[in-house]
N, C-alpha and C positions, 0 to 999 in steps of 0.2 A: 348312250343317249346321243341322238344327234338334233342339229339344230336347223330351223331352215330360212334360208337368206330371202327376206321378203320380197327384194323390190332392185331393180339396175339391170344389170347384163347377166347377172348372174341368180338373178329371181328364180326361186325352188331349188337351187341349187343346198344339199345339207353338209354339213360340218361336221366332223367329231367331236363330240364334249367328252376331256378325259373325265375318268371319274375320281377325281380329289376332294369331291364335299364342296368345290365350289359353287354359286347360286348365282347360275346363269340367268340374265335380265329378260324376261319374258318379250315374245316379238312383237304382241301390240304395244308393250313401252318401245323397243326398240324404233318401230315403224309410227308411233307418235315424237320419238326424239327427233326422228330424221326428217318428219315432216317437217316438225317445227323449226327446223335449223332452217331447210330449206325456203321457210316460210319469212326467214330472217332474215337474208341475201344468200345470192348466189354461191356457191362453195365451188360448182364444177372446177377440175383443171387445177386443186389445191391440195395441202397435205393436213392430215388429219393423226390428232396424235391419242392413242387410245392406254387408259392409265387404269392400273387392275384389271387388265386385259382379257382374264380366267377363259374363256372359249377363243378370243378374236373377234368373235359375233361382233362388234361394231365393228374393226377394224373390216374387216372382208365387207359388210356392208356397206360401208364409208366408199371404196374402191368399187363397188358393185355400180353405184349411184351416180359416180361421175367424180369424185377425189383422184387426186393423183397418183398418190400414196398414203403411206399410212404405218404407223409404228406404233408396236403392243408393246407396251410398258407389264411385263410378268413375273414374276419373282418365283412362282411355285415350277419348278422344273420340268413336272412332267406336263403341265397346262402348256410350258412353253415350248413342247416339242411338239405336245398334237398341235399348236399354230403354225407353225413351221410346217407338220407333215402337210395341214390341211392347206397349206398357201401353195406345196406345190402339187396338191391334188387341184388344186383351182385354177393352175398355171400362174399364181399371183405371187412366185417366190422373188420377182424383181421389183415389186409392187407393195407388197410387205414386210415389214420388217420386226424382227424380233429383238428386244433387249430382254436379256432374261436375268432382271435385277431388281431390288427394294424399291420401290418409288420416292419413298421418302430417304434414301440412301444414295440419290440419283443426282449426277452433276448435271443439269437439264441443257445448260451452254454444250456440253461435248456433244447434242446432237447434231450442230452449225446450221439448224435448218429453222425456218419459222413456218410456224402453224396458225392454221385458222383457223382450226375447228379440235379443242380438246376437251374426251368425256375422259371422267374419272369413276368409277364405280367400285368404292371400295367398301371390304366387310365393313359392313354396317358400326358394328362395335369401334371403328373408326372415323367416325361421322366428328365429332372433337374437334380432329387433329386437321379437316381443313382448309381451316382457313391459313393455316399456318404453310401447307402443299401450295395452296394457292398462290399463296406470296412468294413462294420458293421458283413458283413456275412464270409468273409476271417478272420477277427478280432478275429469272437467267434469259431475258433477252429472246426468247424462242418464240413470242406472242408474236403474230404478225400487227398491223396497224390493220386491219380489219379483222377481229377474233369472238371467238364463242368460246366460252369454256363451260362444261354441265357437270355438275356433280348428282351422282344417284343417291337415295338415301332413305331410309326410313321418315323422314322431317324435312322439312325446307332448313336450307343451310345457308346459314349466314354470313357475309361477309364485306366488309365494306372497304372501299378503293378508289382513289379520287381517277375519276375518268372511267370508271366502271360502273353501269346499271346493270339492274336483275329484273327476271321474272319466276315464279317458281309455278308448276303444273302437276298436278297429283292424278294417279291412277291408283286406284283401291290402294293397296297402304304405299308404293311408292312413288317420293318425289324425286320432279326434277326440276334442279334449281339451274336458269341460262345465265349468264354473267356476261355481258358485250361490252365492248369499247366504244362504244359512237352511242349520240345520242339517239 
């Protein structure tokens, strides 16, 4: 299966989706997430941090659009080699980056970087668990002072955090809940 990059420098360009069972986020959400982020401020020229990573699909189009970089948060091994193959099919092997580890297992400080823009789309049947991820990821210092963080999900996802508002946007069954820092 492959996948194909909507929109940036690298528009129609397609991806490998390995085959793991993983449920790659369809491109009209994708290209309604990215608008709406864009639609939120500016991103160009910043780094984007991508959590349940399963294809890269955001992370490559994050960097497509005008990010600067961008780091796949993947735990399933072989999802996290077709990222890697496919970043330097793309020439983006300086540009992305691969953690191929538990997310919730994850020291988020050892990345030493701050981010602007982080989706998280994790199997569903973990939808629970985050608000807990949440606070792990605000905790370790990596949130820039200007941030979006989105979670994908079967439901809008809850979470409350003094200094943080939400909006939540649904396409046929999935949401996406934005989470920003500024009013």
């Amino acid at each position: 299966m492959n996948l194909r990059i909507s929109s940036g420098f690298l528009r129609g360009r397609l991806i490998k989706v390995p085959d793991t069972g993983l449920r790659p986020t369809e491109e009209k959400v994708r290209s309604a997430f990215f608008n709406t982020l864009f639609s939120m401020i500016n991103f160009e020229n910043r780094s984007f941090l991508d959590i349940f990573s399963g294809s890269g699909a955001f992370a490559f189009e994050a960097v497509s659009r005008g990010f600067n970089s961008a780091f796949s948060v993947e735990q399933n091994k072989k999802a996290a080699k077709t990222i890697i193959s496919n970043s330097i099919e793309l020439g983006l092997e300086k540009s992305v980056k691969v953690l191929p580890v538990d997310a919730f297992s994850l020291n988020f400080a050892f990345l030493e970087k701050k981010f602007n823009a982080v989706f998280i789309d994790p199997p569903y049947v973990l939808g629970d668990k985050m608000p807990d991820l949440l606070n792990k990821i605000v905790d370790s210092g990596i949130v820039d002072e200007v941030c979006v963080i989105t979670v994908e999900g079967n439901g809008e996802t809850l979470w409350q955090r003094y200094g943080w508002s939400s909006k939540t946007k649904k396409f046929g069954g999935t949401y996406l809940t934005f989470f920003y820092n500024w009013e």
